[in-house]
N, C-alpha and C positions, 0 to 999 in steps of 0.2 A: 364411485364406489368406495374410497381409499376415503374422503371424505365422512362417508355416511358413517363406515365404520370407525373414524375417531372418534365421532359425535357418540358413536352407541356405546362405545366402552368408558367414555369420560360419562354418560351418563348414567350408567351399572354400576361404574366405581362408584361413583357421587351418594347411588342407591346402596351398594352394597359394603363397600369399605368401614364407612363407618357403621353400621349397622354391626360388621364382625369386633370393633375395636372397641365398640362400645361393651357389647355382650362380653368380652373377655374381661375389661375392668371392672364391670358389677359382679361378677365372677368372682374377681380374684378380690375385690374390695371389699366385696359384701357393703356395698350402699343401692340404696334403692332409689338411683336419681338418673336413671340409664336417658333420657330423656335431657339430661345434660349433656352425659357422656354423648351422646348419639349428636348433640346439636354442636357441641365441640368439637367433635374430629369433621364435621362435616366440613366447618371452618378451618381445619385443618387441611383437609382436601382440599378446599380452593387456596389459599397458599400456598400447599409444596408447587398443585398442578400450575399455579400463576407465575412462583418464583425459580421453577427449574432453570428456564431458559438462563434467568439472571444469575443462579449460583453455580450449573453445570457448564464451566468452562472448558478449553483444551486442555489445561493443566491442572485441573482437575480431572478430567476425564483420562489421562495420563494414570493419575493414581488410582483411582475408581473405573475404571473399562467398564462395568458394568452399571447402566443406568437404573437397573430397578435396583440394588445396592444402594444407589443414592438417594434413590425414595426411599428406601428403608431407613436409611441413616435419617433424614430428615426427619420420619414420621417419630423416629426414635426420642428425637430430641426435643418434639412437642409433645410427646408421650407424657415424657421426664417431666417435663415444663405442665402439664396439666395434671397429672399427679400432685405436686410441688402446690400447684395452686386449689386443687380442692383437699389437700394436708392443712391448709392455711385458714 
């Protein structure tokens, strides 16, 4: 069961995350390329979800105790980084 229900929320997310992150940049952007933005953060989502294990260490976890903090940071910084790149 513990199973099933990873699978269902890594697949919700995957559906729904960027679906909200996108709608918020055409929002706040006013570009009409949500079909980027949406194809972007989804690739987004399979990275932070691939590279948690590799950058959520002890000692980070020390500084950060809270794990979704650390997805937030991350999503933060691809945020910044995909802004930056459709500025360019």
């Amino acid at each position: 069961m513990k199973r099933l229900k990873k699978i269902l929320c890594f697949v919700l997310g995957w559906q729904i995350v960027p679906l909200i992150f996108a709608l918020i940049n055409v929002w706040i952007w006013q570009i009409d390329s949500f079909k980027i933005f949406y194809c972007y953060f989804s690739i987004v989502y399979l990275l932070c979800y691939i590279s948690f294990p590799l950058f959520y260490r002890p000692n980070i976890a020390k500084k950060i105790p809270n794990k979704y903090a650390f997805y937030g940071i991350m999503y933060g910084i691809f945020w910044i980084f995909g802004i930056l790149l459709c500025l360019v």
